[in-house]
C-alpha positions as CSV (number, residue, x, y, z in Angstrom):
1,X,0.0,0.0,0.0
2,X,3.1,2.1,0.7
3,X,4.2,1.8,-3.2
4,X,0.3,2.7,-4.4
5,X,0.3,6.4,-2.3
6,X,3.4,7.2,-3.5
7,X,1.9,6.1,-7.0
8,X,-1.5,8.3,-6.5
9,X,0.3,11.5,-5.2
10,X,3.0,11.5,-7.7
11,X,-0.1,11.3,-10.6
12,X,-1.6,13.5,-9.0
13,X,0.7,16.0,-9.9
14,X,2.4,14.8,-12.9
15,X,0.3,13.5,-16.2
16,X,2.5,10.3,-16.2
17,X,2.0,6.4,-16.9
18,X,2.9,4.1,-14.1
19,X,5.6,1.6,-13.6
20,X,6.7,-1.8,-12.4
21,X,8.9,-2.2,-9.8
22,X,10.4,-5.5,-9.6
23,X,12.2,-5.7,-5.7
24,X,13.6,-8.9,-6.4
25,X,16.4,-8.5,-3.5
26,X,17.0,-6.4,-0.9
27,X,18.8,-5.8,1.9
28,X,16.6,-3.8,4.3
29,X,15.9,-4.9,7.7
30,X,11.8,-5.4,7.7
31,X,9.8,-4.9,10.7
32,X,12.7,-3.2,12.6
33,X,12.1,0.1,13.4
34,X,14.5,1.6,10.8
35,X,12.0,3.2,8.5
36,X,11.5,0.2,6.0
37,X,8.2,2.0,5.1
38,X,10.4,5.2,4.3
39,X,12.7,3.5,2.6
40,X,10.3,1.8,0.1
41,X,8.3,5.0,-0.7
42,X,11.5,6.7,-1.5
43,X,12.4,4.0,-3.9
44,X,9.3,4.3,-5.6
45,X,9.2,8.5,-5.9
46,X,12.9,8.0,-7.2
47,X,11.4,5.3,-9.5
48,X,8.9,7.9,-10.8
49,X,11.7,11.1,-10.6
50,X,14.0,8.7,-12.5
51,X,11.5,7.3,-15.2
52,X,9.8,10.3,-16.1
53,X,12.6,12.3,-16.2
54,X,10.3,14.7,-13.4
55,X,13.4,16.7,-12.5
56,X,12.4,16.4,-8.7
57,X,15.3,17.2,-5.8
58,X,16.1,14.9,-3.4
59,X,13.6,17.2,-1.0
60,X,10.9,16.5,-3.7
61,X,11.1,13.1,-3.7
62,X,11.2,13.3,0.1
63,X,8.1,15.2,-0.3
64,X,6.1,12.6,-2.7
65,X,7.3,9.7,-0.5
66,X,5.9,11.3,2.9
67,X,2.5,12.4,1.1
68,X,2.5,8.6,0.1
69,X,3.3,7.7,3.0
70,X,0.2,9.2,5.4
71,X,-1.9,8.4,2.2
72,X,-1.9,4.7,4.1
73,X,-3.0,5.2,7.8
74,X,0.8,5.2,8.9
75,X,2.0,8.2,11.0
76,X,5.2,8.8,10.0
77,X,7.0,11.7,10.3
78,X,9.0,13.8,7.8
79,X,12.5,12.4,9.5
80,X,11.8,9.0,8.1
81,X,12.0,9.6,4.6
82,X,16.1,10.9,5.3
83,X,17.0,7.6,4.1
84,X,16.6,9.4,0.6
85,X,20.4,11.0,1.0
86,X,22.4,7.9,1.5
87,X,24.3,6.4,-1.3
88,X,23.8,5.7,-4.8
């Protein structure tokens, strides 16, 4: 659900098709605390930023991936989403 609010904010704004995200692998630590949720909505506003060629900052795709976030009942706050300046 995390995935599909970042997905209806971001075409919200932008007149843009969708995409597939296939998350074969990774490396994140589920259900620990560390703003998995975060993490996964920034992937998917990057995704969009990326794909689209939506010429969004780092601080906009922070922006789309919060939104999607509290789209879904969670209650993040604006700290967890962060995780969009580590590394490439």
């Amino acid at each position: 659900s995390y995935v599909c609010g970042v997905a209806f904010q971001v075409l919200k704004k932008h007149r843009i098709g969708g995409l597939v995200i296939n998350n074969y692998l990774t490396t994140l630590p589920l259900k620990k605390g560390l703003s998995s949720s975060a993490a996964i909505c920034v992937l998917a506003a990057r995704a969009f930023n990326k794909i689209y060629s939506l010429k969004l900052t780092v601080e906009g795709e922070m922006d789309f991936a919060y939104l999607g976030e509290r789209t879904t009942p969670s209650q993040c706050g604006r700290m967890d989403q962060c995780c969009a300046y580590g590394s490439r």
